[in-house]
C-alpha positions, 0 to 999 in steps of 0.5 A: 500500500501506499505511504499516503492516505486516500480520500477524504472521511471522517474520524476513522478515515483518512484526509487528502494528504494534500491538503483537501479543504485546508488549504495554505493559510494567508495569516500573519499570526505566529503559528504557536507549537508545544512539544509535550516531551512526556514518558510513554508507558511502555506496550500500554497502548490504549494507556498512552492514548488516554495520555495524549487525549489528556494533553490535548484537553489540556492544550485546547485553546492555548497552541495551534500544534501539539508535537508528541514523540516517536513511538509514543503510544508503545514506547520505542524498543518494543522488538518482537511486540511490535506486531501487538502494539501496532495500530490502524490509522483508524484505530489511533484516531477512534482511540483519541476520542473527540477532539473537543473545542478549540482542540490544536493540531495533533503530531503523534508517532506510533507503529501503524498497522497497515495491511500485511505491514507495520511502519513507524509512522508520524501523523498529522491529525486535525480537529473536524466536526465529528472527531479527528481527521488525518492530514498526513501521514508520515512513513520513517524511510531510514530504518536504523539497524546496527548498534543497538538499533533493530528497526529494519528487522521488525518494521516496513521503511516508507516509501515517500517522503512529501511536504503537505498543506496544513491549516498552518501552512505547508509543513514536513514530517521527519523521524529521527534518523532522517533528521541526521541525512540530508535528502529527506529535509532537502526533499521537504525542503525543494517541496515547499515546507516552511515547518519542518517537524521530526519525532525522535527517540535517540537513546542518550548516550557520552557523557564526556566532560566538557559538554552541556548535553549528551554526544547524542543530542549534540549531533542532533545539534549539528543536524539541526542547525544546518537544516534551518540554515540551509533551508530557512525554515523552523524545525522542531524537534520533540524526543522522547524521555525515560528509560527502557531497558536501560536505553535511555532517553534524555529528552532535550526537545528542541526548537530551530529557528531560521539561520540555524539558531536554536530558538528554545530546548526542553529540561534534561532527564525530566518531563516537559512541554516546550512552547514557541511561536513560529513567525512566518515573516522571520522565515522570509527575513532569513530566506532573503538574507541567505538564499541558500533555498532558491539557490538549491532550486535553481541549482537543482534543475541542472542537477536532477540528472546528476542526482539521478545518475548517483542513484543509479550508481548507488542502486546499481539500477539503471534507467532505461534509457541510459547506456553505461560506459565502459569503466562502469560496466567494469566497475559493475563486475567488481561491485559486492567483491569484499575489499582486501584487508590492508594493513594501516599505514602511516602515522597511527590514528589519534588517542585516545579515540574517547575521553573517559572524564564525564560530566560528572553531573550530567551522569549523575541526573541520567542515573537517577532516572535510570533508576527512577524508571527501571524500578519504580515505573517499569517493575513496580517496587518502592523499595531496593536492596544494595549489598555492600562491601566496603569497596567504591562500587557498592558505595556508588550504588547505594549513593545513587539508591538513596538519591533516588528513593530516599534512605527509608526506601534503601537496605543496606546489607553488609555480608562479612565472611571469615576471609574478608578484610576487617577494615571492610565492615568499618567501610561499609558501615562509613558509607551506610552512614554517611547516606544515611541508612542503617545497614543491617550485618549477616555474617555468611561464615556459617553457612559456607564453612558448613558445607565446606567442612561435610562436603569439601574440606579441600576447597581450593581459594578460588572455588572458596571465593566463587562459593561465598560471591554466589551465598551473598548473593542468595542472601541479598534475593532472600532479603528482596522477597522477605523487604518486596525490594528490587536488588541493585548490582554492583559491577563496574564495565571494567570488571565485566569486560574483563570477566573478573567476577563471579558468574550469577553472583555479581551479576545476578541483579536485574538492574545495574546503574553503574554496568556502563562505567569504567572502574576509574569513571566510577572512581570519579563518581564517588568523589562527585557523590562524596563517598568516603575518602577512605573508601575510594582511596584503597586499592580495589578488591573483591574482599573474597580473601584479606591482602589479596586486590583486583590488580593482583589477580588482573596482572594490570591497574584499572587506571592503564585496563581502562583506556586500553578497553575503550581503545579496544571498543573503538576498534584500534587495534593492540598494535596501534595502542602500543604505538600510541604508548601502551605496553604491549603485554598490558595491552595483550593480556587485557585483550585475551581477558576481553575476547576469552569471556564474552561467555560470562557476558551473555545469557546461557546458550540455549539448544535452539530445536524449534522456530519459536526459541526465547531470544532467537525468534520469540524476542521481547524487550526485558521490559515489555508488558 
């Protein structure tokens, strides 16, 4: 089916894309657009629709256009659901109910049914006379599939990407990666929007020192600003907030005026309704100052078969009528042969490829709505459960716990065992205090030393360390179900990268707000939070055995692993980090530490006997419901 509706009906149907009765609007008066940067509730379908009902009641009379994100009415990263949260065009707008008087325009994404299809669509609806009418609709083209994305795997691409007449005046939709490539504003642009609107659902992430708003939101930023310079118009720009799964969204709406300039921006981490008024005689203003749009008209007449003849190129279809030359028929052959592997040459690439400082604050608001969502909004506790060791990663946790819960919310739980530094009680009981909570102490000697003495007196270290990593673990579960409170994890991304922890025992716990760090990023955090100074200052141990630390069991410090993991990550090879001035045997034993555990990183391997195994053809987000 096509991406653009057909006739014109009421509420159920669909509206002429093209602007049927609406027309272009003559008037002067500046169009005011509210961007309502609200959480979606994820896979609650009808919930969400209630929720947008709700604002627009709200909104009635006090804006023109009311911009909601991508996605909204199921949340984004739904995977295998995505067949049960997508809806009909006229199911969304039945859903939505009457518009009620002086009821604004209406921009809203959700995943479309349509036919055999599902698509991530944006719509434009209006209020009629008997409920909403769909304007336009707004199919995503580029369908993000690498990283952490899937979205090519679960929904259909659109086919068509056009401008549209609106009561307004001529506007065009965009959703999040387009935003990020130049044809589909150029597209709008040659098509006459004056108004450009994309919905977005960028997951925020680099938090490195030195910015104001997440790496993510500042290549949006980059995006932003050259759309509006170069095509004169306003882009609004409305993301979505919360977390999910862990993903999280930042929010960080924004609005660019014409030239570039970034007219107003939405909070960070909370919800929020963004207003502006988008003056028309400000788009003419900058579009005769800096005619880069005419420019771009008059230029593409010429250019319209150039730009045919690259998509050929691209596509590898040719038109009809176009003879190929000799060199492209030759390059044709060799189109799709993989390239030989050739080894780098010349100076080695700059380091380090990522800082690992943060903005420390930046980091802390993210974590505490990662928090914030994960337990409370997405499984439903009030309360949570931190085992603590006396080293800075339980510390963090508990800090970060108690800033989002409050200490009432928070137990404490400190787990001595006989081999266990004595100065580590002292230290976890510093940092219960020092945040304001009242840990409570169950020594787990007993209960190991019993089994070890019936079953296995010859317990080696190792196995005695494992045993009692996976009893402290038991215990913090049994106190979940006694407290009906969440666990917390405690491991840092250094230790998971390096395999160096004990398999369902540290990393049992469900939600872990410090999994993404590195140790010394970490490090950093507690003295940011104010952890204890004893505690961040001592070497790092697991305090499975007294004297014995991290670095002695690793063979290499934290502060030289950490940068040698993230030159890793960023796919330099252990040739170019001991050219940029790593020791080679560092670099090589954190290596074989990071590709032989990839194991303990994963969930157990399943046989795969049938076509609906969990996690191969049965996929669902850990957070769908």
């Amino acid at each position: 089916m096509s991406d653009q509706p057909g006739p014109t009906h009421r509420v159920a149907s669909i509206a002429d894309d093209e602007g049927g009765s609406l027309g272009r609007t003559t008037s002067e008066q500046p169009i005011r657009l509210t961007i309502a940067q609200i959480r979606a509730a994820k896979g609650r379908v009808e919930h969400n629709l209630r929720r947008v009902a709700t604002e627009v009641e709200s909104w009635s009379g006090r804006t023109d256009i009311l911009v909601v994100p991508e996605t909204f009415l199921s949340g984004y990263f739904v995977e295998g659901g995505v067949e049960e949260v997508a809806r009909s065009a006229g199911a969304i707008l039945r859903g939505l109910g009457s518009p009620g008087v002086d009821a604004p325009d209406l921009i809203l994404g959700a995943y479309e049914r349509d036919g055999g299809e599902v698509f991530n669509t944006a719509f434009h609806l209006t209020p009629g006379d008997a409920g909403w009418e769909l304007v336009h609709r707004h199919r995503k083209t580029f369908l993000p599939t690498y990283g952490v994305f899937d979205e090519g795997r679960f929904v259909s691409a659109g086919r068509r990407i056009r401008a549209y007449d609106t009561r307004f005046g001529r506007m065009g939709l965009l959703i999040c990666e387009e935003m990020l490539h130049a044809l589909p504003p150029m597209t709008l642009a040659l098509d006459g929007a004056d108004l450009f609107v994309a919905l977005a659902a960028s997951p925020s992430r680099d938090y490195q020192k030195g910015r104001t708003l997440p790496g993510n939101l500042e290549r949006w930023d980059l995006a932003g600003r050259a759309i509006t310079l170069e095509h004169g118009g306003y882009l609004a720009v409305a993301q979505a907030i919360g977390s999910e799964g862990g993903k999280l969204f930042a929010g960080g709406s924004v609005v660019y005026g014409p030239g570039g300039a970034v007219d107003a921006r939405a909070a960070l981490f909370d919800e929020h309704h963004l207003e502006v008024r988008v003056s028309r005689a400000r788009i003419a203003r900058q579009r005769i100052r800096s005619p880069l749009l005419p420019d771009l008209r008059a230029a593409f007449r010429g250019l319209a078969p150039e730009l045919a003849r690259a998509a050929e190129r691209a596509t590898g279809v040719t038109a009809p009528d176009a003879r190929p030359s000799l060199a492209d028929s030759r390059a044709s052959l060799d189109r799709g042969k993989r390239p030989e592997r050739e080894e780098a040459q010349g100076p080695p690439r700059p380091w380090p490829p990522a800082s690992l400082e943060l903005n420390l604050p930046l980091l802390e608001r993210a974590l505490l709505t990662f928090l914030e969502d994960e337990v409370r909004r997405q499984r439903g506790f009030e309360r949570v459960v931190v085992g603590v060791s006396g080293g800075v990663d339980s510390a963090v946790t508990l800090s970060l716990a108690v800033r989002s819960f409050g200490a009432d919310a928070v137990t404490a739980i400190l787990m001595p065992y006989t081999t266990s530094s004595p100065e580590s009680l002292e230290h976890g009981r510093q940092v219960a205090e020092a945040v304001g909570v009242e840990p409570r102490v169950i020594p787990i000697s007993a209960g190991i030393d019993a089994y070890i003495e019936s079953e296995e007196p010859e317990l080696s270290p190792l196995r005695r360390g494992n045993l009692a990593a996976r009893f402290r673990a038991m215990v913090l579960w049994d106190q979940s179900a006694k407290l009906d409170a969440l666990v917390l994890g405690t491991g840092n991304k250094s230790e998971r990268l390096l395999g160096y922890y004990t398999w369902h025992a540290d990393d049992s716990p469900p939600i872990n707000p410090l999994g993404d760090l590195f140790k010394t990023q970490v490090l950093a955090l507690a003295e940011h939070l104010g952890v204890p100074a004893a505690v961040i200052e001592k070497p790092p141990s697991a305090d499975l055995v007294e004297g014995v630390h991290d670095e002695d069991e690793l063979g290499v410090p934290y502060a030289v692993a950490d940068p040698i993991l993230q030159g890793l990550l960023e796919g330099y090879t252990p040739a170019e980090l001991a050219t940029a001035g790593f020791d080679r045997d560092a670099v090589d034993l954190v290596e074989r530490k990071l590709n032989g555990t990839h194991w303990k990183r994963r969930l157990p391997s399943v046989a795969m006997v049938s076509s609906t195994s969990i996690g191969d053809f049965y996929l669902r987000p850990v957070d769908y419901r």
